[in-house]
C-alpha positions as a Markdown table, in Angstrom:
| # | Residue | x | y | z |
|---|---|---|---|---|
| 1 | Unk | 83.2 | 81.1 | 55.3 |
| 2 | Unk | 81.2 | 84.0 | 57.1 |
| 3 | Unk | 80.2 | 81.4 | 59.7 |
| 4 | Unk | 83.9 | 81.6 | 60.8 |
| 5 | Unk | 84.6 | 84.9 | 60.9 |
| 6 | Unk | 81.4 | 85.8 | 62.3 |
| 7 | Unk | 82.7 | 83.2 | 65.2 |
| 8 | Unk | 86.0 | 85.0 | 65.4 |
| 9 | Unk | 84.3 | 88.1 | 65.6 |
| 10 | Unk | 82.5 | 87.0 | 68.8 |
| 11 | Unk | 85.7 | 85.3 | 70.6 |
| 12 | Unk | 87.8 | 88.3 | 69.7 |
| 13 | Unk | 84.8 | 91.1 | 71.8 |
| 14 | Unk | 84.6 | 88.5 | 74.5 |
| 15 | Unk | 88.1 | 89.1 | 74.7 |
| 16 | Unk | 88.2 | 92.3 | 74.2 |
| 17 | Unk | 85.6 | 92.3 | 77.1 |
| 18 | Unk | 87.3 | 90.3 | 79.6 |
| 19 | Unk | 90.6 | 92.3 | 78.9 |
| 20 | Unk | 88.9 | 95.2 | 79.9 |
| 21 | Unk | 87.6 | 93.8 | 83.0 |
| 22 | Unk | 90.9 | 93.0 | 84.2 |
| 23 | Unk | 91.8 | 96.2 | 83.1 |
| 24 | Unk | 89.3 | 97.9 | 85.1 |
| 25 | Unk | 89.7 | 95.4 | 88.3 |
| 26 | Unk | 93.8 | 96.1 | 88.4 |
| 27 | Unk | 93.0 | 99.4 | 88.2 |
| 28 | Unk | 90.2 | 99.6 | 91.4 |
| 29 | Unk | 92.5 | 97.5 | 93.4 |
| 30 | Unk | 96.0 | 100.0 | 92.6 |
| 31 | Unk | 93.6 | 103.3 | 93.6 |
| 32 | Unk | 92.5 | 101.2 | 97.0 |
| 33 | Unk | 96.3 | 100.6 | 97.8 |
| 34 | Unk | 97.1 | 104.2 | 96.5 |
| 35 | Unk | 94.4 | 105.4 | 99.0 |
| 36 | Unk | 95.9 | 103.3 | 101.9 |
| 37 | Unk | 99.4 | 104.2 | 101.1 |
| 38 | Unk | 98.3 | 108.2 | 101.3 |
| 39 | Unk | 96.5 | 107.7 | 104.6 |
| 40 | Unk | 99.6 | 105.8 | 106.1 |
| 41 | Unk | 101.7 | 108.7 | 104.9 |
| 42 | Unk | 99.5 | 111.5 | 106.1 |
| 43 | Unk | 99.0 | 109.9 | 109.3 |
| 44 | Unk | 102.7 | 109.1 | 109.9 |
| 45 | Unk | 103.6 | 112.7 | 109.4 |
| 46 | Unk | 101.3 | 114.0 | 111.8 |
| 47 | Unk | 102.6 | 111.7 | 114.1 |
| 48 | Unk | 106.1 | 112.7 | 113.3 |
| 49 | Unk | 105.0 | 116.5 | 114.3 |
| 50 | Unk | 102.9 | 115.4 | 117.3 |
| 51 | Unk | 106.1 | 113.2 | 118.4 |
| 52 | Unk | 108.3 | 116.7 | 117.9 |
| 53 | Unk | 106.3 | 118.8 | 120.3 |
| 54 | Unk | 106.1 | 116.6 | 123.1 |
| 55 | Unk | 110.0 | 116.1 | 122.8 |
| 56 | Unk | 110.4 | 120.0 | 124.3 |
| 57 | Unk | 111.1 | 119.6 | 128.0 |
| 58 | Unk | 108.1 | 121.5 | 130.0 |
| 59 | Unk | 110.0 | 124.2 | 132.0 |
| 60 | Unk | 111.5 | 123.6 | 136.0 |
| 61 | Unk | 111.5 | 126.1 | 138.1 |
| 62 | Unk | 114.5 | 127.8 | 139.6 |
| 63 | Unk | 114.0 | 127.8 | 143.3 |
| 64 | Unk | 113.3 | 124.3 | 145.5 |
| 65 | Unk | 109.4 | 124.8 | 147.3 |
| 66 | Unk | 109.1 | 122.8 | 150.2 |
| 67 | Unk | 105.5 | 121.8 | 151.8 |
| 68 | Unk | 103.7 | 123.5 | 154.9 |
| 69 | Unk | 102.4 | 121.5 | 157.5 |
């Protein structure tokens, strides 16, 4: 009778060992997209507020210059 719970035992850590593996794996892979999903956002806002200054018209001036010859 100990032979089979002694079996059990081991099944139920390998288990309990690969669970945790996924665990961990899932886990790497959701703070990789986090990461890339952060970047995108910083990025996108600073090109948002580059986009916003170059929108502003450079000034003309008033009075027509013609060219000497």
């Amino acid at each position: 009778m100990s032979r089979r719970i002694d079996v059990y035992f081991v099944f139920e850590a390998k288990m309990q060992d690969f669970i945790n593996t996924l665990v961990l794996i899932c886990a790497a892979i959701a703070s990789l997209g986090l990461g890339v999903l952060l970047a995108f956002a910083v990025c996108k806002g600073a090109f948002i507020l580059l986009r916003s200054q170059a929108d502003v018209p450079a000034p003309v001036p008033s009075k027509a210059q013609t060219a000497e010859v």
